[in-house]
N, C-alpha and C positions, 0 to 999 in steps of 0.2 A: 365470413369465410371466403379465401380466393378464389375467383371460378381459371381466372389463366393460369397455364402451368408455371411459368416463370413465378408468378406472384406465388403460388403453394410454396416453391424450393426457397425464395426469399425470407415467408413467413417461417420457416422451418433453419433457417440459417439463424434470423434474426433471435430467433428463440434460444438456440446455439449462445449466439452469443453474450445474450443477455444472461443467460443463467452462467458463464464462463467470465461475466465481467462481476458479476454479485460474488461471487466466489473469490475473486483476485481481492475487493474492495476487500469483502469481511476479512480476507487471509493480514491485508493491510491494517485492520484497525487491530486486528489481536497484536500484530507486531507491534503496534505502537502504545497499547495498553503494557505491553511486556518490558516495551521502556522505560514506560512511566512508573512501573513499579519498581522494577530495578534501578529507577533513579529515587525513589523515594527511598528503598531501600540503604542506597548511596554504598553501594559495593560496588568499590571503583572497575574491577575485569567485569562484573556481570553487567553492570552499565554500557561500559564500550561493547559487550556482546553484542546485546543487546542494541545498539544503536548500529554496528554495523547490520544486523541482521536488517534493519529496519531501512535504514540506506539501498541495501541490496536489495529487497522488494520494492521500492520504491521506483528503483533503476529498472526493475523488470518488468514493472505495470507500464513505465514510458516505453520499453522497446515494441510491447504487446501492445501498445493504445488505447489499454483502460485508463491511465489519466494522461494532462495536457504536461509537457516537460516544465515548464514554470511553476505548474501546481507540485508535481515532484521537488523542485526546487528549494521552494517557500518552506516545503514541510521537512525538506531536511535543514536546512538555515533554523529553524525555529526548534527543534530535535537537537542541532548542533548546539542553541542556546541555552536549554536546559540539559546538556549532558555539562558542556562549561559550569554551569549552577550547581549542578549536583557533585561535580568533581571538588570546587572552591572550599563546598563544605568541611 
């Protein structure tokens, strides 16, 4: 436990944030489960919903700083490439 004040409001921030980044991830992986069903499903509007919703969290965790803009990136390019998959069908 921290004996300086600083270090308590730190440990107490940190905790803050950590429970506020675990929160953003999970909210992120249901959206992209929600994808992947809706692409399996291959109902082309609930797909694109779907993929925008997933887009749009994605873009919110970079402005927050739960994840790095490249890893955002990657996972929509790759989102991108299976909604393309699932529309073909």
């Amino acid at each position: 436990m921290p004996n300086i004040k600083s270090a308590i409001k730190r440990a107490k921030t940190s905790e803050k944030s950590r429970l506020r980044n675990a929160r953003e991830k999970s909210q992120l992986k249901t959206l992209r489960k929600g994808l992947l069903t809706a692409a399996a499903g291959a109902e082309a509007p609930k797909t694109m919903d779907a993929y925008r919703a997933f887009c749009s969290g994605l873009d919110k965790a970079v402005k927050h700083g739960i994840i790095k803009k490249n890893n955002a990136t990657r996972r929509k390019a790759r989102a991108a490439a299976l909604l393309r998959k699932a529309t073909a069908k």
